[in-house]
C-alpha positions, -999 to +999 in steps of 0.1 A: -517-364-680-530-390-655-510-411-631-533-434-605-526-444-571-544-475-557-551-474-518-543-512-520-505-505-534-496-479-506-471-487-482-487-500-450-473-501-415-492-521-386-477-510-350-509-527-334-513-488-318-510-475-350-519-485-385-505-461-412-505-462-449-481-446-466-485-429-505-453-423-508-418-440-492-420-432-454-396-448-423-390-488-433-416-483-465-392-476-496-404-476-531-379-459-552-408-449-577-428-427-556-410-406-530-433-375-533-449-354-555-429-316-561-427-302-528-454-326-517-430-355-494-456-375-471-495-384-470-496-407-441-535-422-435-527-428-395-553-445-372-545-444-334-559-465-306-571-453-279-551-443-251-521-441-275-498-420-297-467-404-310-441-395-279-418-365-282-397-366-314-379-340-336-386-326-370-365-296-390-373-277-421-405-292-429-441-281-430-464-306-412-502-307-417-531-326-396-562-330-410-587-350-387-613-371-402-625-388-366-611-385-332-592-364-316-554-359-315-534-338-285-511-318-295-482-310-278-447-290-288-418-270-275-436-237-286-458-244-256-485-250-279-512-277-264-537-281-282-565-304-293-578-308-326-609-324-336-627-336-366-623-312-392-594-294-377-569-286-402-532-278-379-501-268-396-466-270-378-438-252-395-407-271-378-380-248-396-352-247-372-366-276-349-394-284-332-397-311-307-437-324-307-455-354-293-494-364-310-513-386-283-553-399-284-567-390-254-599-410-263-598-444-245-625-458-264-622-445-298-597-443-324-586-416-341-581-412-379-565-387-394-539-375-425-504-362-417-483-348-449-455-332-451-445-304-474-413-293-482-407-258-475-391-227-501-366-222-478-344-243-446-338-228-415-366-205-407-385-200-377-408-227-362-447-219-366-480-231-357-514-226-372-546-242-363-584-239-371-613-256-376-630-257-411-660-276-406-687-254-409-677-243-439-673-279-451-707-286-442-720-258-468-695-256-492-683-282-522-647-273-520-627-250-491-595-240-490-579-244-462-538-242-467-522-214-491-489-194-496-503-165-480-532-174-459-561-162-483-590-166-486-596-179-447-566-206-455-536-216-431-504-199-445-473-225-455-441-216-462-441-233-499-464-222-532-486-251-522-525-250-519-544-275-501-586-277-506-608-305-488-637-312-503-670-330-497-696-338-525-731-354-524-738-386-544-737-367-577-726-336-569-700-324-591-668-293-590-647-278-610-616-266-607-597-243-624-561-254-625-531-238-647-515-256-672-477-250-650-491-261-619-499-299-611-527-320-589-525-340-566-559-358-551-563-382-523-594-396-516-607-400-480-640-417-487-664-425-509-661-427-549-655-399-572-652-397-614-624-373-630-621-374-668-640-405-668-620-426-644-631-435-614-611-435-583-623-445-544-618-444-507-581-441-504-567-440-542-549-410-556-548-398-586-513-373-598-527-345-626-504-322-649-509-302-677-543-297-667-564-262-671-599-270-662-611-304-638-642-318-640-650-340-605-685-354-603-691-374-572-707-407-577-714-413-538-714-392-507-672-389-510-644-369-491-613-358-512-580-338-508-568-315-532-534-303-536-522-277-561-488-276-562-456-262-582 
């Protein structure tokens, strides 16, 4: 089963610092019909101006993840964590407890674009985490990386929830597949570029929802950037 998401129908929030588009319902966006995904709450497409950013605010019992397509975004919490991450820097923040954070872009001249989602954790009230590291090298010479699991295999970020995030980038006419299980469902964002799944095609920020899936054809019919969730 197949469910599309256009890019045009997400919600969209224009702060003149900041324009965000929302997937699902997020801060004065509400649409009844899609507040998440399983455990899967927020995909937020931010871009930042330069010179600009989030100031300290709160979050509790919630993993948070940064992906960074372009830019850079400093990072700042009450772990003492400061940090910078860069274009294909994958951070997760597990606010459990609470965690107070601010997100600025340092770049005067430049913007910075990148995906924050939220994932609802197993379990409330644990301790607060951080995980950060960079997975562009192997996105450079692989068609699909993991890069957030349950446990932190295969090179991956650990998260507190039986979620698994993959990035992938494909060639004009590359194609993957991906063994799924028929329990489990899919979730894809695109980032860029156009790819075809079961036929369909879907481009720069559509999303398509998957379930009862076993096996996922994906050819890529230009140079395209996608998200991958495999969730419960």
């Amino acid at each position: 089963m197949m469910t599309i998401r256009k890019s045009s129908d997400r919600g969209l929030a224009n702060h003149g610092w900041l324009k965000s588009r929302h997937t699902f319902s997020f801060a004065e966006y509400y649409d009844p019909q899609h507040m998440g995904f399983g455990p899967l709450r927020v995909i937020n497409e931010d871009r930042i101006k330069g010179g600009t950013g989030f100031s300290s605010h709160p979050h509790h019992d919630m993993e948070i993840i940064s992906y960074v397509i372009s830019g850079g975004l400093r990072h700042k919490d009450s772990m003492g964590n400061v940090t910078t991450i860069s274009p294909g820097e994958v951070q997760r923040m597990s606010a459990g407890t609470g965690i107070v954070h601010s997100e600025y872009n340092n770049e005067m001249d430049t913007e910075s674009h990148f995906f924050q989602i939220w994932i609802i954790p197993h379990q409330r009230g644990i301790k607060p985490d951080y995980g950060q590291k960079s997975f562009e090298a192997d996105l450079r010479t692989k068609k699909i990386v993991h890069v957030i699991s349950p446990e932190g295999t295969n090179g991956s970020i650990s998260i507190n929830q039986d979620a698994n995030m993959y990035i992938s980038r494909l060639k004009k006419y590359d194609d993957i597949t991906f063994e799924a299980k028929l329990d489990r469902k899919l979730w894809i964002q695109i980032i860029k570029g156009k790819i075809e799944i079961d036929g369909i095609e879907i481009e720069t920020g559509d999303a398509v929802a998957l379930s009862k899936v076993s096996s996922l054809l994906i050819t890529s019919k230009d140079d395209s950037e996608f998200i991958l969730f495999d969730l419960p």
